[in-house]
C-alpha positions as CSV (number, residue, x, y, z in Angstrom):
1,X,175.9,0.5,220.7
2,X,179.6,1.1,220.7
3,X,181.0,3.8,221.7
4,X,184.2,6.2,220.8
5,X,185.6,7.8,224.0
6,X,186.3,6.6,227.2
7,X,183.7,5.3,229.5
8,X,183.7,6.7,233.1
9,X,185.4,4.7,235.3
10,X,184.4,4.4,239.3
11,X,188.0,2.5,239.6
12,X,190.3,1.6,237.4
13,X,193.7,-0.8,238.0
14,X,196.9,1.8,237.3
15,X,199.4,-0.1,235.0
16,X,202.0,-1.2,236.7
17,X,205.3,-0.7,234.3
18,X,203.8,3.0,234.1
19,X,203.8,3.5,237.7
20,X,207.5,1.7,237.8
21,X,208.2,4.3,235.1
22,X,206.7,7.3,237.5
23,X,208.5,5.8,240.2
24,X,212.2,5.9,238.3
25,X,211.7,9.4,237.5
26,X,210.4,10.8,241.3
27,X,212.3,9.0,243.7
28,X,215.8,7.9,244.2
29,X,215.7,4.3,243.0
30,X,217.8,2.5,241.2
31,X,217.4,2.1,237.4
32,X,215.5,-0.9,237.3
33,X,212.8,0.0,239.3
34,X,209.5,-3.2,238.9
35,X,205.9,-2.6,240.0
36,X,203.0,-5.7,240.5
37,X,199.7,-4.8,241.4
38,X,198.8,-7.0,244.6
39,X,195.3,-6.4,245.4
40,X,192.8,-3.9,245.3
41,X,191.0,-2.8,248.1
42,X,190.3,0.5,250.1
43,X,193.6,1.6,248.4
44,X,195.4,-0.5,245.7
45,X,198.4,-2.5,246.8
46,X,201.9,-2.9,244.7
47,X,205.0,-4.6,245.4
48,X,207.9,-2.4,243.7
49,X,211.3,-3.6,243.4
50,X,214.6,-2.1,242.7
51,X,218.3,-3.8,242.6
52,X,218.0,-5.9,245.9
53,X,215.1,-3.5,247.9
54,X,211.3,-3.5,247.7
55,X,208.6,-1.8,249.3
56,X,204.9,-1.4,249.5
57,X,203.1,1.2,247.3
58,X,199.6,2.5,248.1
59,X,197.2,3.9,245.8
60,X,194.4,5.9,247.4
61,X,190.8,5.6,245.7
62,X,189.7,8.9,244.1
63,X,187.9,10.6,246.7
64,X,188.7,8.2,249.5
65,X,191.0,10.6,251.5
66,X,191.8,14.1,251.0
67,X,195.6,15.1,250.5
68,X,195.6,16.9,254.0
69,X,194.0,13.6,255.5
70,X,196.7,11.4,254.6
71,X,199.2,13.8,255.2
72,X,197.9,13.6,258.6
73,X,198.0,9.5,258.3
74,X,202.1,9.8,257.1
75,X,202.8,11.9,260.5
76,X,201.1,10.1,262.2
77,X,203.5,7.1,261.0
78,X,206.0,9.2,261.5
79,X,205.5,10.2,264.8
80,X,205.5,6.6,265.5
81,X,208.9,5.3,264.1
82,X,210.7,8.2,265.7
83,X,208.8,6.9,269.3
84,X,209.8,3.6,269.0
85,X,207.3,1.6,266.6
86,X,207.6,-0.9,264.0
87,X,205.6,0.5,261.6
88,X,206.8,0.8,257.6
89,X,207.9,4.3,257.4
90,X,206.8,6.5,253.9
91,X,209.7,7.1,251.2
92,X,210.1,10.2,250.3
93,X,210.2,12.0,246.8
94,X,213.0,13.9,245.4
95,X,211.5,17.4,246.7
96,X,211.1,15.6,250.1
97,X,207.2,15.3,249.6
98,X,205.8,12.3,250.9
99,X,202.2,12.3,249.1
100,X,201.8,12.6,245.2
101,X,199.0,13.1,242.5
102,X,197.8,11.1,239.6
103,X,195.1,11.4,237.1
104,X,193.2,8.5,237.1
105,X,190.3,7.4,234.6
106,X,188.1,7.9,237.5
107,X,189.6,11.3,239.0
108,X,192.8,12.2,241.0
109,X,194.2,9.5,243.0
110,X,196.8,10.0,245.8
């Protein structure tokens, strides 16, 4: 029985030309800004690209971690770097914030 609306999702894959496209318009990259979805896991994993950078982009699960709870996880990372670590340091928005929200099929997603 087919049906017209969306089925409920518990995870869906995010697109990743749309989150390039989110990415171009939040944070200063350059123009040609490339996502490719990795793997999925705990959190989803993409390789994004831009003139001769790249970095790693994680995709919390909806309801995996609160927003305060990996705000805790980024100072923590933080706190790290500026004591000395190697550890692969969060980019920050245009306003600075470290930590956005999208609305997933299956609910909000960090």
């Amino acid at each position: 029985m087919p049906t017209t609306t969306p089925f409920p999702a518990l995870h869906s894959v995010l697109a990743p030309d749309a989150l390039a496209a989110l990415l171009a318009e939040h944070y200063d990259l350059a123009a040609d800004v490339r996502a490719t979805f990795l793997q999925r896991g705990l959190n989803d994993t993409y390789r994004v690209e831009w003139g001769n950078e790249r970095a790693i982009l994680r995709v919390y699960c909806s309801g995996w971690r609160t927003l305060e709870q990996i705000g805790w996880e980024l100072a923590f990372i933080e706190q790290g770097a500026q004591n000395g670590a190697s550890v692969a340091r969060p980019i920050p928005r245009r306003d600075g914030a470290l930590i956005a929200e999208l609305c997933a099929p299956e609910g909000p997603r960090a």
